[in-house]
C-alpha positions in Angstrom: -18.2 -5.3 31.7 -17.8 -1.5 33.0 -19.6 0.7 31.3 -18.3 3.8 32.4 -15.2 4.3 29.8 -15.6 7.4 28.4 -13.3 6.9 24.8 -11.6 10.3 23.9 -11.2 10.4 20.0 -10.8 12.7 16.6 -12.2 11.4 13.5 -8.5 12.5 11.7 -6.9 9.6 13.8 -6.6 6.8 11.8 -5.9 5.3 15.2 -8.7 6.3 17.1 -10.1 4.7 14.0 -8.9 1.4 14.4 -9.8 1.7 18.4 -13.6 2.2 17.0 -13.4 -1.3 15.0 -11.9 -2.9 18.4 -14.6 -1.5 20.2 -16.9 -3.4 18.7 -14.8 -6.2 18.2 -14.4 -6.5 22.0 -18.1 -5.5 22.6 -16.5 -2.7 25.0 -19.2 -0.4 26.3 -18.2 3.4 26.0 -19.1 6.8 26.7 -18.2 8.7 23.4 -16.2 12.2 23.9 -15.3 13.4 20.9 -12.4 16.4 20.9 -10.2 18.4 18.7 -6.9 16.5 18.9 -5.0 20.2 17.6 -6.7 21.6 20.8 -4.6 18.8 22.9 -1.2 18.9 20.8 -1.5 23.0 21.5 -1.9 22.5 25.2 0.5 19.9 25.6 2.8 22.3 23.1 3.9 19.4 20.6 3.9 18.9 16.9 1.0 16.1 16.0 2.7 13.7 13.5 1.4 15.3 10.6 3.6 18.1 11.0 7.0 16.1 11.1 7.3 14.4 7.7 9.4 11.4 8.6 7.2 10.7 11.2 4.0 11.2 8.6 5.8 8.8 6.5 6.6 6.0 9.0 2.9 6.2 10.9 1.0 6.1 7.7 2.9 3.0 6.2 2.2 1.5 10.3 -1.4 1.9 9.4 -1.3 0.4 6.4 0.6 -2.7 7.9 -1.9 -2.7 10.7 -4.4 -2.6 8.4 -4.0 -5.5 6.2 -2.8 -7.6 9.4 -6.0 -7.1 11.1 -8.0 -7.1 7.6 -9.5 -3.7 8.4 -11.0 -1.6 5.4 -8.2 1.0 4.9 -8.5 4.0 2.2 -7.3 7.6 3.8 -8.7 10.4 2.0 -6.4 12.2 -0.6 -6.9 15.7 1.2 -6.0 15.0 5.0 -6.0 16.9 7.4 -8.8 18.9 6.9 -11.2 20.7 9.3 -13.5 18.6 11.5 -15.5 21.3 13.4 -19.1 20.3 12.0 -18.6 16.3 12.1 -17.1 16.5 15.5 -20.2 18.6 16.6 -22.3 16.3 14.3 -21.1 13.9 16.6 -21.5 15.5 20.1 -24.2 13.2 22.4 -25.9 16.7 22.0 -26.5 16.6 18.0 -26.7 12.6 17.4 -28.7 12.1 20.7 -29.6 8.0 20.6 -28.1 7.7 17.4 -24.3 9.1 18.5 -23.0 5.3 17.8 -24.2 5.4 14.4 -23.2 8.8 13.3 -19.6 7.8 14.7 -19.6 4.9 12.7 -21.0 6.1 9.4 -18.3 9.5 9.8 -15.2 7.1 10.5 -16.7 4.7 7.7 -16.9 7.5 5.2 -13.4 8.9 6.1 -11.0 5.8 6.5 -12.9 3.3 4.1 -13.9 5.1 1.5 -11.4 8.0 1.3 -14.1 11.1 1.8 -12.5 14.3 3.3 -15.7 15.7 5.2 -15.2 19.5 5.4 -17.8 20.7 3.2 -21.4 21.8 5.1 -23.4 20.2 1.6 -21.5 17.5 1.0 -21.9 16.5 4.8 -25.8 17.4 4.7 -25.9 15.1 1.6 -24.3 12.3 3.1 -26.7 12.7 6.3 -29.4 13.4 4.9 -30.9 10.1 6.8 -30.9 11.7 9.7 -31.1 15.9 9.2 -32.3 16.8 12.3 -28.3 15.6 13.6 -27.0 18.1 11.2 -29.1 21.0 12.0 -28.4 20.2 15.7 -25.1 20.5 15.4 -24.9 24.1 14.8 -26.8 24.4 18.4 -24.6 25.9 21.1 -24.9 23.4 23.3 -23.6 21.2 20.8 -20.2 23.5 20.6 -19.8 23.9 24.1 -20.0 20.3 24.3 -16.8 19.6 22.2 -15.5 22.0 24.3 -15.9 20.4 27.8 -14.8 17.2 26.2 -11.5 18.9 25.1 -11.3 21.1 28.4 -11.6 17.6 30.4 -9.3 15.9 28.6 -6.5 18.4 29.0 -7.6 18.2 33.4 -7.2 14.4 32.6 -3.7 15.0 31.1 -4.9 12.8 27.8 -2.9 14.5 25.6 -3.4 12.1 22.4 -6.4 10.3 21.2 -7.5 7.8 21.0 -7.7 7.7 24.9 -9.7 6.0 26.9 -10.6 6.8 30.8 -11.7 4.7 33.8 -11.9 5.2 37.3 -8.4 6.7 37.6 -6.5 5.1 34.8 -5.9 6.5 31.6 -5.3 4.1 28.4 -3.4 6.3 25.3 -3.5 4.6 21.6 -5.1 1.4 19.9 -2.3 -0.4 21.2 -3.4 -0.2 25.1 -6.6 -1.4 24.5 -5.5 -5.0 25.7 -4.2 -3.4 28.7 -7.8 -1.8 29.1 -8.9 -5.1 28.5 -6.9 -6.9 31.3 -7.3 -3.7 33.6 -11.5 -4.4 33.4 -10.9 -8.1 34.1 -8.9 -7.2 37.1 -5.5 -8.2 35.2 -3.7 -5.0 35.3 -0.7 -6.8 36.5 2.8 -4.8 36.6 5.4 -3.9 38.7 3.7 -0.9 40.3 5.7 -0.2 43.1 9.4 0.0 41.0 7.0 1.9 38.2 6.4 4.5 41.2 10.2 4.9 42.1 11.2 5.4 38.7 8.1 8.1 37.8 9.0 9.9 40.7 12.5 10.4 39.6 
């Protein structure tokens, strides 16, 4: 299987939570790019579902659904959103180095299985402190500009919702497409492209 995907995600996405279990479950090889998903919704000048309480309502109750159908551990925390600057650098290929799978895992673990909001530097330290050299890294510039050129592409990309994945030319928004990924990789991407460009193009 290609293993140049690179997987666009924020740790407040329950979904881009759910695309890291399906990951695995597919044993689909990514390139981790961690973002700010605000940055995107600000570029793309649209509300994230957070901000439009019906919507809040409705997507949280889908999770839920999609949780129990697929027996995924599922506790949100209390306080969400809250600010992910230092576990999104934390998580950067810059801070985490070889162990950027595991310090994705453990963060959405923490988060959308056992209900921690992960805001506070010595709380975070605490839970990390396994591996401290990834938290001291992550105040490193380079970790910061990292997130940054992972955003910056992202927008270039016109990925303007995570979780996203990107390949070759194709872009794959949401949990949902990864089965389209899937066929795409196998060389299954089957549609009727031609009537798909005639109506795009209108």
């Amino acid at each position: 299987m290609k293993d140049n995907i690179d997987f666009y995600f924020d740790f407040l996405s329950p979904y881009s939570y759910f695309a890291w279990i399906n990951i695995q479950k597919n044993l689909i090889q990514i390139n981790p790019k961690p973002v700010f998903m605000g940055a995107l919704f600000k570029y793309f000048e649209f509300k994230g579902p957070g901000e439009i309480p019906p919507k809040r309502y409705h997507e949280l109750k889908k999770c839920f659904r999609y949780a129990f159908k697929h027996k995924i551990p599922f506790t949100p925390p209390e306080n969400h959103p809250f600010n992910p600057m230092l576990i999104t650098r934390m998580a950067s290929k810059e801070a985490s180095q070889a162990d950027q799978k595991k310090v994705i895992d453990k963060i959405f673990k923490l988060i959308w299985q056992h209900g921690q909001t992960l805001e506070d530097p010595e709380y975070i330290q605490d839970k990390f402190k396994d591996m401290p050299l990834v938290f001291e890294r992550s105040a490193n510039r380079e970790a910061k500009l990292e997130i940054k050129n992972n955003t910056k592409t992202a927008t270039q990309l016109n990925i303007f919702g995570v979780p996203s994945f990107h390949i070759d030319q194709e872009v794959f928004w949401g949990n949902d497409s990864i089965e389209y990924l899937l066929d795409y990789l196998k060389g299954n991407d089957n549609f009727d492209k031609e009537l798909f460009e005639n109506r795009i193009e209108r």
